[in-house]
ModelCIF file with pLDDT and N, C-alpha, C, O atoms, coordinates in Angstrom:
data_MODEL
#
_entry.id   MODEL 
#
_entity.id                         1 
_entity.type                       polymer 
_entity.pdbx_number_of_molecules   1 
#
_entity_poly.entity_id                      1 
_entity_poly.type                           'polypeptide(L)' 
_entity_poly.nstd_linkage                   no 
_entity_poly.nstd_monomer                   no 
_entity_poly.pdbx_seq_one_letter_code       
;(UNK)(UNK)(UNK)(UNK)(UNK)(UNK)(UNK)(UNK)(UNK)(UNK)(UNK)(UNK)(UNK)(UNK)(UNK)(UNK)
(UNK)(UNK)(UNK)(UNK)(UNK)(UNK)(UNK)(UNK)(UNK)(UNK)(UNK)(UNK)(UNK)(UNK)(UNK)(UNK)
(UNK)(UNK)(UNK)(UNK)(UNK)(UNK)(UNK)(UNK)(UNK)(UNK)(UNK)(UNK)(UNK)(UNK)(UNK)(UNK)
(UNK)(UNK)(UNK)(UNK)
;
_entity_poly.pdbx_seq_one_letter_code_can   XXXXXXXXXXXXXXXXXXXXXXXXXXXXXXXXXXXXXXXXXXXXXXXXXXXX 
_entity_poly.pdbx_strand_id                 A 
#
loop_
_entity_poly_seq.entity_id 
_entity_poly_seq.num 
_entity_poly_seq.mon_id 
_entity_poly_seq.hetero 
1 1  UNK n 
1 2  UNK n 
1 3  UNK n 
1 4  UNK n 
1 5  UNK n 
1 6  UNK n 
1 7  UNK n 
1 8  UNK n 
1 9  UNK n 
1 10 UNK n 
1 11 UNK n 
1 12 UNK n 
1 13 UNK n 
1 14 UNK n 
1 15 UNK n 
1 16 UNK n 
1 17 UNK n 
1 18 UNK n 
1 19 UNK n 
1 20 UNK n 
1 21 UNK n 
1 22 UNK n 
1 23 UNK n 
1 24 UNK n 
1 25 UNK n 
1 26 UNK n 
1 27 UNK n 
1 28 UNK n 
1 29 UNK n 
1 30 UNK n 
1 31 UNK n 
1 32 UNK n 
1 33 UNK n 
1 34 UNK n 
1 35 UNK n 
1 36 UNK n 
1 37 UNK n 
1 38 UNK n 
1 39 UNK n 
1 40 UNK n 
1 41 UNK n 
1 42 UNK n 
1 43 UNK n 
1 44 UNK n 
1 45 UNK n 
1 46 UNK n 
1 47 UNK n 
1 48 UNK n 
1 49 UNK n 
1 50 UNK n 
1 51 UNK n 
1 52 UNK n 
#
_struct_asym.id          A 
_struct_asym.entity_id   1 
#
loop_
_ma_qa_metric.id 
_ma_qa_metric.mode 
_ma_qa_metric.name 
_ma_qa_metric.software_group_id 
_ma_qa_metric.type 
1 global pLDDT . pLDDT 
2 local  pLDDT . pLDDT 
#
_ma_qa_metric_global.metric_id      1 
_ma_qa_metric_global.metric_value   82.13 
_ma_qa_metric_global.model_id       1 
_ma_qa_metric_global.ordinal_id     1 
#
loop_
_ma_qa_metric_local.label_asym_id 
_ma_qa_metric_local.label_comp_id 
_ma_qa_metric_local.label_seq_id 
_ma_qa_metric_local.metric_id 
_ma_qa_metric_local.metric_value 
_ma_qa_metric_local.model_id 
_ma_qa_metric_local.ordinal_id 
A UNK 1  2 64.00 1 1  
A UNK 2  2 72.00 1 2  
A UNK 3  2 79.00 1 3  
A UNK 4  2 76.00 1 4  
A UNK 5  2 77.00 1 5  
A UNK 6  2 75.00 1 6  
A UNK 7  2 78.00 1 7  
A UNK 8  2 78.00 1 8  
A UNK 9  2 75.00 1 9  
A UNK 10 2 77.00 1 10 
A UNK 11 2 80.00 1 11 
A UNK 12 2 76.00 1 12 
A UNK 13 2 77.00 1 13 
A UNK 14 2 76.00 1 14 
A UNK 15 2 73.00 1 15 
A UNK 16 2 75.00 1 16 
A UNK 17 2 76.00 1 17 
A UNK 18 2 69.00 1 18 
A UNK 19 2 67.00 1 19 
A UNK 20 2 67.00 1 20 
A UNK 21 2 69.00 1 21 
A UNK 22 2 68.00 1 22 
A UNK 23 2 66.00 1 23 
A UNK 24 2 66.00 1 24 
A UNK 25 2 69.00 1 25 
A UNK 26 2 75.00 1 26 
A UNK 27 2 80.00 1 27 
A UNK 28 2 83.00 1 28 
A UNK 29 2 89.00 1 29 
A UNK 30 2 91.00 1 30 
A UNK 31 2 92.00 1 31 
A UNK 32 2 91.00 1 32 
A UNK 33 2 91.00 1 33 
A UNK 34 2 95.00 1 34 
A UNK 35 2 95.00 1 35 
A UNK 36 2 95.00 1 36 
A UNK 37 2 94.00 1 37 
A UNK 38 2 92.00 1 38 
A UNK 39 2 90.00 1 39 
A UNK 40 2 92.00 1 40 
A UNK 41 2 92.00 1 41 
A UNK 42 2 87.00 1 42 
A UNK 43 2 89.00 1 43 
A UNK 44 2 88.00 1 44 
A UNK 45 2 92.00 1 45 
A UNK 46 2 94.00 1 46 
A UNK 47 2 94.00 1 47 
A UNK 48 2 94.00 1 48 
A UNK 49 2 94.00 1 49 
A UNK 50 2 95.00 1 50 
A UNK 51 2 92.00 1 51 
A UNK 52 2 90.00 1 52 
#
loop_
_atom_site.group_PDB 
_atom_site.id 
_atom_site.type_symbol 
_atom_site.label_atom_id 
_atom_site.label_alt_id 
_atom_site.label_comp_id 
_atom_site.label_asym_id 
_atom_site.label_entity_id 
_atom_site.label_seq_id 
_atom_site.pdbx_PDB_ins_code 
_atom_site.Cartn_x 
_atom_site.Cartn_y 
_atom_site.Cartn_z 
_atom_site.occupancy 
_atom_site.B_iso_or_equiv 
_atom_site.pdbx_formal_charge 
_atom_site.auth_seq_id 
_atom_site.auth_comp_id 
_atom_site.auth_asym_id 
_atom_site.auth_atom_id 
_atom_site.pdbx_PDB_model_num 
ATOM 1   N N  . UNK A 1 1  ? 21.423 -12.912 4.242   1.00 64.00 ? 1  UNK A N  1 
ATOM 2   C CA . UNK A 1 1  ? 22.133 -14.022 3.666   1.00 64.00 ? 1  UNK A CA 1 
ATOM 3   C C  . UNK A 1 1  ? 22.127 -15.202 4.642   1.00 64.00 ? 1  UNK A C  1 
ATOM 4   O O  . UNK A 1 1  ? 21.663 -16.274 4.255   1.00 64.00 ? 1  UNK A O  1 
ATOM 5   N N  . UNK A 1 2  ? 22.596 -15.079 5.841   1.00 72.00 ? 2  UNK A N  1 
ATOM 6   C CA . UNK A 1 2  ? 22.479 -15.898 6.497   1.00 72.00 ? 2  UNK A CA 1 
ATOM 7   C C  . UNK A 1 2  ? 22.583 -15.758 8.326   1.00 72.00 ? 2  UNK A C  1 
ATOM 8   O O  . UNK A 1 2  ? 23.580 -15.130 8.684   1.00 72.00 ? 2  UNK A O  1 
ATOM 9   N N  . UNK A 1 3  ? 21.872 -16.156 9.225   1.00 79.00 ? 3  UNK A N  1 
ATOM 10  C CA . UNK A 1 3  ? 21.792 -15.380 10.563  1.00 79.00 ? 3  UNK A CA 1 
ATOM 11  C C  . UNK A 1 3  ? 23.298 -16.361 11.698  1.00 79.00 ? 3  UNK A C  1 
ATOM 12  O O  . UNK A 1 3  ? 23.955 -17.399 11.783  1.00 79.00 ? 3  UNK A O  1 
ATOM 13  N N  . UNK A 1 4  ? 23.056 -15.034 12.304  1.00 76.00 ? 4  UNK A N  1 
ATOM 14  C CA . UNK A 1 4  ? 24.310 -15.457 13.193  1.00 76.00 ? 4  UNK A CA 1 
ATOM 15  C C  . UNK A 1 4  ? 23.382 -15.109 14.145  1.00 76.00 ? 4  UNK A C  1 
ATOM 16  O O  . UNK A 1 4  ? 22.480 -14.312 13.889  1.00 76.00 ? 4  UNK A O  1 
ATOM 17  N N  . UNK A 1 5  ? 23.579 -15.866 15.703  1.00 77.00 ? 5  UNK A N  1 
ATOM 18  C CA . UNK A 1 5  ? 23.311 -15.749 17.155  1.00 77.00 ? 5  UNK A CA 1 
ATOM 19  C C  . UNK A 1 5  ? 23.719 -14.483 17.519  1.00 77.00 ? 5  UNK A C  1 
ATOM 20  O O  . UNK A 1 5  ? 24.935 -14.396 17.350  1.00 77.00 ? 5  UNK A O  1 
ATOM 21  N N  . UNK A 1 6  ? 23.225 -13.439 17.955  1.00 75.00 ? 6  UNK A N  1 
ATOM 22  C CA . UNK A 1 6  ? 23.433 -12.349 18.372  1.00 75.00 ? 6  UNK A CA 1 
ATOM 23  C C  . UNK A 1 6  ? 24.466 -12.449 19.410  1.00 75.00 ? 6  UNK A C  1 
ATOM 24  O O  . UNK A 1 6  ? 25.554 -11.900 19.231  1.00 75.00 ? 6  UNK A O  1 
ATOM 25  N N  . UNK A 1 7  ? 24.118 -13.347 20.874  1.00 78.00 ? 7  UNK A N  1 
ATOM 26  C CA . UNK A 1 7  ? 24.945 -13.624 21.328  1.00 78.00 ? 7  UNK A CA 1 
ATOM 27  C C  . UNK A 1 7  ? 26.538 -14.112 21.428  1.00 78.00 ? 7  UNK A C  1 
ATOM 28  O O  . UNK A 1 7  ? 27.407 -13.863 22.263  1.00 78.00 ? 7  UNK A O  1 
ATOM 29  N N  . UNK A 1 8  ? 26.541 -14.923 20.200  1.00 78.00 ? 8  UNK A N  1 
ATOM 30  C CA . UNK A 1 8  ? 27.847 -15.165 19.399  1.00 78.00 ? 8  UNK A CA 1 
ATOM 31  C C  . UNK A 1 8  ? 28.250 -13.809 19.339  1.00 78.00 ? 8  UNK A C  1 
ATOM 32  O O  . UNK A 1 8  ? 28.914 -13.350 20.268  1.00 78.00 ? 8  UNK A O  1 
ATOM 33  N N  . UNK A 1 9  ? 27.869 -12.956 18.160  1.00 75.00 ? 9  UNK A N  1 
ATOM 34  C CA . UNK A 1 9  ? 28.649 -11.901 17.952  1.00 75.00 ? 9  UNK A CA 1 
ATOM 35  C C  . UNK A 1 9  ? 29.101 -10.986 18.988  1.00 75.00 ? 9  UNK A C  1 
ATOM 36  O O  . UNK A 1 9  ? 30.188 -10.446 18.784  1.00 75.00 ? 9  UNK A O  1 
ATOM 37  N N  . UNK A 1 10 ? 28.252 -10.609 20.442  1.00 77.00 ? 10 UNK A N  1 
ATOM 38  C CA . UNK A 1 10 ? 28.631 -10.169 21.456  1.00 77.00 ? 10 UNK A CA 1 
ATOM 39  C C  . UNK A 1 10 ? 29.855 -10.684 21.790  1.00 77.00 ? 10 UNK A C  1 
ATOM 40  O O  . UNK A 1 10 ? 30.721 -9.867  22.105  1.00 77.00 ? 10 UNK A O  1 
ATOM 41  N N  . UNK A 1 11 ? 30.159 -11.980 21.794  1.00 80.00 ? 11 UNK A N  1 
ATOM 42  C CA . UNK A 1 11 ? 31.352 -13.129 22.878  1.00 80.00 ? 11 UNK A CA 1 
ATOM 43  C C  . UNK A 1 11 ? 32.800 -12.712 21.911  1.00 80.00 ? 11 UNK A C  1 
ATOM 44  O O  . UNK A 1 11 ? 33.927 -12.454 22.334  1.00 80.00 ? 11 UNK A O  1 
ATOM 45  N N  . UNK A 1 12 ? 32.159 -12.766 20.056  1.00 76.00 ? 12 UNK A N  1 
ATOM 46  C CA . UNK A 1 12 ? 33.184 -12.442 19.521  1.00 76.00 ? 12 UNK A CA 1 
ATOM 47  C C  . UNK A 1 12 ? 34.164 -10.962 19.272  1.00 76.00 ? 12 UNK A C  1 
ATOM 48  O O  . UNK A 1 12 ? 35.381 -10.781 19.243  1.00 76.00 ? 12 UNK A O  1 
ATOM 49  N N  . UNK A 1 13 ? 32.571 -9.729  19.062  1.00 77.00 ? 13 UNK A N  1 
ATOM 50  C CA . UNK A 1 13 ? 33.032 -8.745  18.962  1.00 77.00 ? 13 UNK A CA 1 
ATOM 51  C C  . UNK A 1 13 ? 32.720 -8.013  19.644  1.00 77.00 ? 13 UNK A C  1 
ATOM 52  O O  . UNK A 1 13 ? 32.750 -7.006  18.937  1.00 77.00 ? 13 UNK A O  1 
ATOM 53  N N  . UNK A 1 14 ? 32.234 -7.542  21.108  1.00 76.00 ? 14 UNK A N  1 
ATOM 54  C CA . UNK A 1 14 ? 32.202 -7.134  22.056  1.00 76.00 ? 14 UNK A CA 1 
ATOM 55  C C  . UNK A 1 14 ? 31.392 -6.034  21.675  1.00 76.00 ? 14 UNK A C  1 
ATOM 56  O O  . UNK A 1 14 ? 30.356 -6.174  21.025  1.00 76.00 ? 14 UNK A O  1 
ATOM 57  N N  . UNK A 1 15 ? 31.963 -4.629  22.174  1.00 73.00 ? 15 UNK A N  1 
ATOM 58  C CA . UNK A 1 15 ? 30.833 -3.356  21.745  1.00 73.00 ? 15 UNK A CA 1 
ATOM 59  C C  . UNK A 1 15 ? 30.966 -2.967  20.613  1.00 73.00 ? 15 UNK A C  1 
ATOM 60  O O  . UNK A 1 15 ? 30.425 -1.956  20.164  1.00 73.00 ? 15 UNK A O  1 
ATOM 61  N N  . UNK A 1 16 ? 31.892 -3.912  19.843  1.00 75.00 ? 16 UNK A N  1 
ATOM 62  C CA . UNK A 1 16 ? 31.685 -3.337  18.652  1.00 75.00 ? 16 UNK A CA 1 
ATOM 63  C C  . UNK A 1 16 ? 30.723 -3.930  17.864  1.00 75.00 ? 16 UNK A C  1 
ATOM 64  O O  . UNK A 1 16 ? 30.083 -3.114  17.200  1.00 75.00 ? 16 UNK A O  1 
ATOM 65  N N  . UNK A 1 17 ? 30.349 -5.322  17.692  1.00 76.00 ? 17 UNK A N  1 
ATOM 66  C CA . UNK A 1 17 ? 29.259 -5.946  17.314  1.00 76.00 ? 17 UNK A CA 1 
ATOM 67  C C  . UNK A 1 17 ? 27.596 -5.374  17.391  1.00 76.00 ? 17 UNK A C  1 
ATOM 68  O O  . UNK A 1 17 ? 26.718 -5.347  16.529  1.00 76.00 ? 17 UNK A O  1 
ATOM 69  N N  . UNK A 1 18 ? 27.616 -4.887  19.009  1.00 69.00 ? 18 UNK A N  1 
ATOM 70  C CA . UNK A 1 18 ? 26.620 -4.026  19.368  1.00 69.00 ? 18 UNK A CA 1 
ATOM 71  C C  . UNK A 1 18 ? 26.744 -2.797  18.532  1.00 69.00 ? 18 UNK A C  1 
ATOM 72  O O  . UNK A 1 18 ? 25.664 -2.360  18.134  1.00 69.00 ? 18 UNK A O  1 
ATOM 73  N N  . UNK A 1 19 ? 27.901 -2.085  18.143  1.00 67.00 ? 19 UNK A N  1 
ATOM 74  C CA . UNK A 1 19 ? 27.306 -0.906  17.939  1.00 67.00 ? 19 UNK A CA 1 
ATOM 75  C C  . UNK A 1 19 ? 27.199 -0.822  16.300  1.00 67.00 ? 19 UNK A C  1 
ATOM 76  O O  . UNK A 1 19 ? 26.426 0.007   15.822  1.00 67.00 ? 19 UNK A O  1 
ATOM 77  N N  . UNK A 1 20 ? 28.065 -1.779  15.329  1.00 67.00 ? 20 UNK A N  1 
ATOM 78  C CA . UNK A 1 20 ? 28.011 -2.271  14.109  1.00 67.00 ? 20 UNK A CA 1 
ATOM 79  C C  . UNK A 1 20 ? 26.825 -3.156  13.179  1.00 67.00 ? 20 UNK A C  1 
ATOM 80  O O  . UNK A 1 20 ? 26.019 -3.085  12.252  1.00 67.00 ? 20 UNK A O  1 
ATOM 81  N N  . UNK A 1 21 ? 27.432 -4.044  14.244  1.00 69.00 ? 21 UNK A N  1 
ATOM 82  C CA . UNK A 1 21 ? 26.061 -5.202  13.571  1.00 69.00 ? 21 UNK A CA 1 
ATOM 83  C C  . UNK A 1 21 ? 25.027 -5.678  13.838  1.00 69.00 ? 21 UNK A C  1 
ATOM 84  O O  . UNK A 1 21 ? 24.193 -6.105  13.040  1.00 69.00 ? 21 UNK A O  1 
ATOM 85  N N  . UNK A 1 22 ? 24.949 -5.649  15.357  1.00 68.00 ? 22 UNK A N  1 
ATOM 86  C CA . UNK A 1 22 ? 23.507 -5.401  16.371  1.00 68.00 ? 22 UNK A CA 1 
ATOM 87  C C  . UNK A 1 22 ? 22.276 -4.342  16.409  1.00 68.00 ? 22 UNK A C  1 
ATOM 88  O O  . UNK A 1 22 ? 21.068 -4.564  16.496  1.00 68.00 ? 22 UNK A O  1 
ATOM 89  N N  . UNK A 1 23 ? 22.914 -3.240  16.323  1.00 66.00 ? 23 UNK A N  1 
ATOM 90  C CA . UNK A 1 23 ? 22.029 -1.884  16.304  1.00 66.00 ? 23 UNK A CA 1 
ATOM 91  C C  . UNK A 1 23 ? 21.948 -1.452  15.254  1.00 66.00 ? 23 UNK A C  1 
ATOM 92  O O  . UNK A 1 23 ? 22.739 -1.802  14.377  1.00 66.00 ? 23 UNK A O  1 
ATOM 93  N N  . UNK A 1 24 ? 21.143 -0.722  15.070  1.00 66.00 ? 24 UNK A N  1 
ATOM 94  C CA . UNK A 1 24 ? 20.209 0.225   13.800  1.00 66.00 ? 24 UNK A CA 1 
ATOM 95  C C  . UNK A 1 24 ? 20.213 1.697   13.972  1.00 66.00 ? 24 UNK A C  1 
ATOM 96  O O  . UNK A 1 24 ? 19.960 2.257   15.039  1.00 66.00 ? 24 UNK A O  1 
ATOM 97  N N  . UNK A 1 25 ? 20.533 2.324   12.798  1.00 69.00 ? 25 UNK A N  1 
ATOM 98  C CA . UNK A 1 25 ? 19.523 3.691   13.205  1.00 69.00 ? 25 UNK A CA 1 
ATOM 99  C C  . UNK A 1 25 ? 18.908 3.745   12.115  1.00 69.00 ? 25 UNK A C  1 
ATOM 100 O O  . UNK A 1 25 ? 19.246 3.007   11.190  1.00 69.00 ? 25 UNK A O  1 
ATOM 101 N N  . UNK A 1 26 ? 17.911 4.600   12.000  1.00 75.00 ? 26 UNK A N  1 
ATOM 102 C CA . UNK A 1 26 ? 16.870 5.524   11.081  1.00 75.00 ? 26 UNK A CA 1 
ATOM 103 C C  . UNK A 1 26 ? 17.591 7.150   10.791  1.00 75.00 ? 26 UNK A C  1 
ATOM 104 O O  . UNK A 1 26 ? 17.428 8.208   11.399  1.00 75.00 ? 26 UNK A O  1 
ATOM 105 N N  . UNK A 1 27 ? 18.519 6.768   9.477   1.00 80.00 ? 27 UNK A N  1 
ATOM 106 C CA . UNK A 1 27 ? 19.148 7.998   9.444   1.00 80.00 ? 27 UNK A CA 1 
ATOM 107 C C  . UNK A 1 27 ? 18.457 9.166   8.416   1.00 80.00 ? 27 UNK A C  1 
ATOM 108 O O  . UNK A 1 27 ? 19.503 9.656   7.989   1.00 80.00 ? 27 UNK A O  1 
ATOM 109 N N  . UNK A 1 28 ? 17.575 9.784   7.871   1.00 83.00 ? 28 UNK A N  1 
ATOM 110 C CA . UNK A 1 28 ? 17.106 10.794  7.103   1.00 83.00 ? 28 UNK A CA 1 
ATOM 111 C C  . UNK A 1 28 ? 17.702 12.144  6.487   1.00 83.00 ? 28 UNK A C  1 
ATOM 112 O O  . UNK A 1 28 ? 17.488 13.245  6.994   1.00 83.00 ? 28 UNK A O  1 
ATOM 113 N N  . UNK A 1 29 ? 18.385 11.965  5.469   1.00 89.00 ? 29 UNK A N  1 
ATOM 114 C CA . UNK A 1 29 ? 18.581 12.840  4.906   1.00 89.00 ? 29 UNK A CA 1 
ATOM 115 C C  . UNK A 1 29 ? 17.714 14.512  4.860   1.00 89.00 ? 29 UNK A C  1 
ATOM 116 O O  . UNK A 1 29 ? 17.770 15.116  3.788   1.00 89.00 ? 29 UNK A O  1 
ATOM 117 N N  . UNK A 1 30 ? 17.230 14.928  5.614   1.00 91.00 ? 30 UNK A N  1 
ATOM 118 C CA . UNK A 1 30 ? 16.316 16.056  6.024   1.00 91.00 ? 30 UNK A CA 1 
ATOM 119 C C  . UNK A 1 30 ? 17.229 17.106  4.645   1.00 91.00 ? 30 UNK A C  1 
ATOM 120 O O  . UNK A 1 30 ? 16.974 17.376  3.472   1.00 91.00 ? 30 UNK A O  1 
ATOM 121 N N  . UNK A 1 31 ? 18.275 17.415  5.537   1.00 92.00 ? 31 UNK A N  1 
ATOM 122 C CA . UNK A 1 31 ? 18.984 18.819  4.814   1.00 92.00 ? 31 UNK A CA 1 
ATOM 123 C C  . UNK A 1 31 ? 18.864 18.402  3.061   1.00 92.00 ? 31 UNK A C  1 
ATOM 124 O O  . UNK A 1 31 ? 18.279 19.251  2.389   1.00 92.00 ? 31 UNK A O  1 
ATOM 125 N N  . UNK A 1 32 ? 19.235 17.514  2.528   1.00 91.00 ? 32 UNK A N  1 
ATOM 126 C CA . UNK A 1 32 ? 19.299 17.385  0.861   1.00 91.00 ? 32 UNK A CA 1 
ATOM 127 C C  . UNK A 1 32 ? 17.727 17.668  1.087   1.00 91.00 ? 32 UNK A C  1 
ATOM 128 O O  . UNK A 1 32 ? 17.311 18.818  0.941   1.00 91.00 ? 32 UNK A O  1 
ATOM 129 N N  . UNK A 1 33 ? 16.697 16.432  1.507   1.00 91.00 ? 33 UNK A N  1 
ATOM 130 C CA . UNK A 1 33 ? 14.787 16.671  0.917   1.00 91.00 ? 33 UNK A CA 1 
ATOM 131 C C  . UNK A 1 33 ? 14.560 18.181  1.214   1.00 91.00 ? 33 UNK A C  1 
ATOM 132 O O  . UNK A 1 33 ? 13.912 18.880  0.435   1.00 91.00 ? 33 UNK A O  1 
ATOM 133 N N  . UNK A 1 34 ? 14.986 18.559  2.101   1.00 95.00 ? 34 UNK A N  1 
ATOM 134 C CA . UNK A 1 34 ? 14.314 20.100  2.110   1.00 95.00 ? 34 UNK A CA 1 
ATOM 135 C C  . UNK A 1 34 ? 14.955 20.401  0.873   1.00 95.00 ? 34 UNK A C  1 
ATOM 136 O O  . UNK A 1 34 ? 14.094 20.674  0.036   1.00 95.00 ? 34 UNK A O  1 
ATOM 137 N N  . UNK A 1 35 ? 15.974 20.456  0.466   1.00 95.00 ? 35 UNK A N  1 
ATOM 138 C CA . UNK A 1 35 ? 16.666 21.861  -0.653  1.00 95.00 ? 35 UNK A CA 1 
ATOM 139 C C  . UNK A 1 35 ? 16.278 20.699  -2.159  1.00 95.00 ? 35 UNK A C  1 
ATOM 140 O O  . UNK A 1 35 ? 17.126 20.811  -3.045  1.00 95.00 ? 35 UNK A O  1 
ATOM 141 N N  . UNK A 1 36 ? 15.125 19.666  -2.471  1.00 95.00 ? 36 UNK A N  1 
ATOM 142 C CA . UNK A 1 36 ? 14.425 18.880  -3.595  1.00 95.00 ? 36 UNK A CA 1 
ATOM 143 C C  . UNK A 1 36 ? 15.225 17.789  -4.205  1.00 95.00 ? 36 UNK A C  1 
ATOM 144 O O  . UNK A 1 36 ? 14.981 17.180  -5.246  1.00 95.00 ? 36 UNK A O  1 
ATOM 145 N N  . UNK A 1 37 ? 16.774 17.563  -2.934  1.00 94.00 ? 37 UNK A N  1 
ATOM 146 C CA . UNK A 1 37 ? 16.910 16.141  -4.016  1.00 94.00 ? 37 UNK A CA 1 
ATOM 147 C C  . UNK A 1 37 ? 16.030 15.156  -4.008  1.00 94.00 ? 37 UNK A C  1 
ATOM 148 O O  . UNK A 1 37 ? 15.074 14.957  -3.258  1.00 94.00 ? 37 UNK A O  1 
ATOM 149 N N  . UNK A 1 38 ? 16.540 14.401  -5.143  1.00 92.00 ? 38 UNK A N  1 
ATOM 150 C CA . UNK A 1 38 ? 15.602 12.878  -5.096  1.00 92.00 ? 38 UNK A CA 1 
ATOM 151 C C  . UNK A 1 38 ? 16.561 11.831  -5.560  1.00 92.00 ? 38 UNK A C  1 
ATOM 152 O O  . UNK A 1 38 ? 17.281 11.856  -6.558  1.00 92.00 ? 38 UNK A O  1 
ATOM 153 N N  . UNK A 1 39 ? 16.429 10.867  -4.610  1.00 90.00 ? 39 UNK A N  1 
ATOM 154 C CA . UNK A 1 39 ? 17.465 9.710   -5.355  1.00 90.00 ? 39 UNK A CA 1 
ATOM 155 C C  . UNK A 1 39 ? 16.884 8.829   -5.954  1.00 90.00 ? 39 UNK A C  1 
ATOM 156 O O  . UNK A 1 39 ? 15.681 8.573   -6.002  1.00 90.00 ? 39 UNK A O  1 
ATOM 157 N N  . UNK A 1 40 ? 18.201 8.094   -6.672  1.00 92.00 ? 40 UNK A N  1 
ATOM 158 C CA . UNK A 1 40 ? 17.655 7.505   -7.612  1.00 92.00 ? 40 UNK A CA 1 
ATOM 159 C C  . UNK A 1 40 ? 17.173 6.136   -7.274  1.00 92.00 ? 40 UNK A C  1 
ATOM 160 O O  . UNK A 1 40 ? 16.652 5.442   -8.148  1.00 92.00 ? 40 UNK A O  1 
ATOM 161 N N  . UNK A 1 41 ? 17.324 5.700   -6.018  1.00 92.00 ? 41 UNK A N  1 
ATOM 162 C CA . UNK A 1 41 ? 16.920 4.566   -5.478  1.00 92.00 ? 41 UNK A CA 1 
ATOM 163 C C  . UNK A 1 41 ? 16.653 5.203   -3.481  1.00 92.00 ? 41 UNK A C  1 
ATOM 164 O O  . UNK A 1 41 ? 17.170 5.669   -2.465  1.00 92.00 ? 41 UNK A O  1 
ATOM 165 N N  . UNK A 1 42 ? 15.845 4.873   -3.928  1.00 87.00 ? 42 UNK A N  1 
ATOM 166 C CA . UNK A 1 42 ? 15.202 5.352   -2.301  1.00 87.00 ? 42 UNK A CA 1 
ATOM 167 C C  . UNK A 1 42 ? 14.968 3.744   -1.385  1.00 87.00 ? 42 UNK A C  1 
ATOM 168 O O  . UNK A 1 42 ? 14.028 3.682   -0.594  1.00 87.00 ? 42 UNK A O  1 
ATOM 169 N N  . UNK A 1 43 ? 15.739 2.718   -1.548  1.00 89.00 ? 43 UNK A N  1 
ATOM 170 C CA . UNK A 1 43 ? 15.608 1.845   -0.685  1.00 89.00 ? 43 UNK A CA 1 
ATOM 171 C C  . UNK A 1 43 ? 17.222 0.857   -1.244  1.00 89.00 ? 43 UNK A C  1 
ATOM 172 O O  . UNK A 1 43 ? 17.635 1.044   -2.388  1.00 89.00 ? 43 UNK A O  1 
ATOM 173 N N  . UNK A 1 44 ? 17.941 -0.096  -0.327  1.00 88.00 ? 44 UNK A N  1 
ATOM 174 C CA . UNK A 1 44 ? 18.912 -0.619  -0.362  1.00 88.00 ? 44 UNK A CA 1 
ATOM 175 C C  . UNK A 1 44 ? 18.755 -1.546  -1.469  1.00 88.00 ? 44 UNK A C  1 
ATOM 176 O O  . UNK A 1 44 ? 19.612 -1.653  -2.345  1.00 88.00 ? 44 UNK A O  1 
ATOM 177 N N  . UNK A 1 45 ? 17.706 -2.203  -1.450  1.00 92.00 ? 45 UNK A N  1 
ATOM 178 C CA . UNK A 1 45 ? 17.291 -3.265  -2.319  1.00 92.00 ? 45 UNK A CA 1 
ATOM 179 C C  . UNK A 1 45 ? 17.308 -3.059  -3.614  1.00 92.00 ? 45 UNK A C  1 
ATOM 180 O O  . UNK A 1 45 ? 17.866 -3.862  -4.362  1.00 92.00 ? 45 UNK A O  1 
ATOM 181 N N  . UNK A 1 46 ? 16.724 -2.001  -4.047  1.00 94.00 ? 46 UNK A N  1 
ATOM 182 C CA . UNK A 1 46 ? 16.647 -1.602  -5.399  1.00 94.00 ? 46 UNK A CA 1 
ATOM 183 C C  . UNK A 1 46 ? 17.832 -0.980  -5.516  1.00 94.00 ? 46 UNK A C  1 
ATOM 184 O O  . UNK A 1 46 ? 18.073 -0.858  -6.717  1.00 94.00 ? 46 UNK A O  1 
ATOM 185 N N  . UNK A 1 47 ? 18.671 -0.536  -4.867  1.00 94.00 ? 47 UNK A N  1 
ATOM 186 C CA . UNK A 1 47 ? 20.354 0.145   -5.410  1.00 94.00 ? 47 UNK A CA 1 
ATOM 187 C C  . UNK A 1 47 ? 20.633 -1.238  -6.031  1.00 94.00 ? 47 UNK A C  1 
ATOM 188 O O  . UNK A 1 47 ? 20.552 -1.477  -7.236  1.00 94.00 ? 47 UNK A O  1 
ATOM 189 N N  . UNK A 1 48 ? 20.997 -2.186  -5.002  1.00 94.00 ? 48 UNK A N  1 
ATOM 190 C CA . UNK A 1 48 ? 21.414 -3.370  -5.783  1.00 94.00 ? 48 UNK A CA 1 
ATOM 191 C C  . UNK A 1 48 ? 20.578 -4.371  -6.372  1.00 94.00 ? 48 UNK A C  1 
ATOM 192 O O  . UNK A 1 48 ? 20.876 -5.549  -6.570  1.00 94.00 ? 48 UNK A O  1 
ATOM 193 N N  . UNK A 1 49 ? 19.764 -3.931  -6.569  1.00 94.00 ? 49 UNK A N  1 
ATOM 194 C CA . UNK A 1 49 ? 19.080 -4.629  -7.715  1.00 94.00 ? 49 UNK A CA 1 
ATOM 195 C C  . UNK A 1 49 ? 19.169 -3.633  -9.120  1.00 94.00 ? 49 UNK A C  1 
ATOM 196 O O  . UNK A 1 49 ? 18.583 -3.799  -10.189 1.00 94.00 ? 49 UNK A O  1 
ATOM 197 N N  . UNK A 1 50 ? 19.511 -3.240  -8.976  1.00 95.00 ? 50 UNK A N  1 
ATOM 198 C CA . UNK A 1 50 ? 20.103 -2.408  -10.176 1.00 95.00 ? 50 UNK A CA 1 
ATOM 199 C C  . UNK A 1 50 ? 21.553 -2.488  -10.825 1.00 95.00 ? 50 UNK A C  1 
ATOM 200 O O  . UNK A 1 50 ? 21.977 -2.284  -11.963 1.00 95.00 ? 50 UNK A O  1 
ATOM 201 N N  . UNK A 1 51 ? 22.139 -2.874  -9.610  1.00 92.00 ? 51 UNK A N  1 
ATOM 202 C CA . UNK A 1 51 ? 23.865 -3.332  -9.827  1.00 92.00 ? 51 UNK A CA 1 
ATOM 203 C C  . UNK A 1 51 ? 23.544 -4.633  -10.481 1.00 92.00 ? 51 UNK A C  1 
ATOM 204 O O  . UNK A 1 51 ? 23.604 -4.862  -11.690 1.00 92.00 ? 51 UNK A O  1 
ATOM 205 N N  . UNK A 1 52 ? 23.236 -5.362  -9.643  1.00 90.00 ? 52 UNK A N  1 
ATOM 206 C CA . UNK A 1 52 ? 23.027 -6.733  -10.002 1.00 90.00 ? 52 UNK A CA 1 
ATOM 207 C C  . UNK A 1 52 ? 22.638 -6.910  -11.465 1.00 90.00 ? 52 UNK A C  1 
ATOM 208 O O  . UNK A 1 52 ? 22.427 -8.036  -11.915 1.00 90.00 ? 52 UNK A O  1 
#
């Protein structure tokens, strides 16, 4: 939507910025794909593009 200075958010929200809105993970559902779920939207975009 719209970018903020990384640095800003450090000054404002300290480690929490870092650990919220700064950083990423790559989280994988392993345990559901092994036992054959499938969702119904396999990316963020298309969940809400479906709401929308």
């Amino acid at each position: 939507m719209f970018r903020i200075p990384g640095g800003l958010l450090r000054r404002l929200g300290g480690g929490f910025a870092d650990e919220l809105l700064l950083g990423g993970q790559r989280v994988l559902p392993n345990k559901a794909l092994s036992r054959g779920f499938v969702f119904r939207h396999e990316t963020l975009r298309s969940a809400f593009e479906a709401i929308l």
